[in-house]
N, C-alpha and C positions, 0 to 999 in steps of 0.2 A: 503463527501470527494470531493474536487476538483482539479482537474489536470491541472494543466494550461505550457503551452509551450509556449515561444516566442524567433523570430528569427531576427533580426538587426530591433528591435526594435518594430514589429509588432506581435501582438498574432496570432500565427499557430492555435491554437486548444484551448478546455477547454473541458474538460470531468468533468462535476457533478455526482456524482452518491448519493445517501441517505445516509445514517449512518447504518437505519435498514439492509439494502443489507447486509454490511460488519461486523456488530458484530452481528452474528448469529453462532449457531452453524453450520447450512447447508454450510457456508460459508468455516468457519474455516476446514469443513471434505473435502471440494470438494476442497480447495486449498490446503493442503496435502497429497491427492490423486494424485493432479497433479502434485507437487512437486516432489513427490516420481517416478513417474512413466517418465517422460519428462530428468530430473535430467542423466548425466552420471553418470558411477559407480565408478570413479574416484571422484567426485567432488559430490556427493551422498546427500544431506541433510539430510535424515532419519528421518524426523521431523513427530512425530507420531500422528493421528489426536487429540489425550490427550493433548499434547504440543501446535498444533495448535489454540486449543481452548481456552486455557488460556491466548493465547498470543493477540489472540482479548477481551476476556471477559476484559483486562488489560490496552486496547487502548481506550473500553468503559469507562471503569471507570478515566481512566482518562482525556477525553473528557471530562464524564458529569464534573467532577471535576473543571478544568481549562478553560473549553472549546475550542475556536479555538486553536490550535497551526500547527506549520510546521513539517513535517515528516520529507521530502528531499527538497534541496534547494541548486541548482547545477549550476555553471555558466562559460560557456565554455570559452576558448581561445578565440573563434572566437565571442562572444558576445551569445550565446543564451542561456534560462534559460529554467530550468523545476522545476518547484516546486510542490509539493503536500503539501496540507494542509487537515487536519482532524477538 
């Protein structure tokens, strides 16, 4: 996965991280642990580590599938972009 920011033109940041890191199950438990837990109770997600897990095992497959594609791909008023790509 990579994270890349850029700001009136110049790259801020790039965050790489592996593929293995994020479609795991350890992943998928510990990011709806945090979700749940960080979350207000108004705004709640309730996303249960079952649901979480499927939802990467899903990002895997279709990775291996098609391979690269773009997740988010945002680009402000003021010029800056953040995109991530899988």
């Amino acid at each position: 996965m990579k994270i890349s920011v850029r700001s009136e033109g110049k790259r801020v940041f790039v965050l790489m991280l592996p593929n293995f890191m994020l479609f795991n199950v350890l992943t998928s438990s510990i990011v709806s642990g945090v979700l749940n837990k960080h979350c207000r109770s108004n705004e709640k997600p309730a996303i249960a580590p079952r649901a979480a897990r499927k939802l990467i095992r899903a990002f895997g497959k279709i990775k291996k599938k098609y391979g690269r594609f773009t997740l988010v791909d945002v680009v402000s008023a003021n010029g800056d972009i953040v995109r991530i790509e899988i």
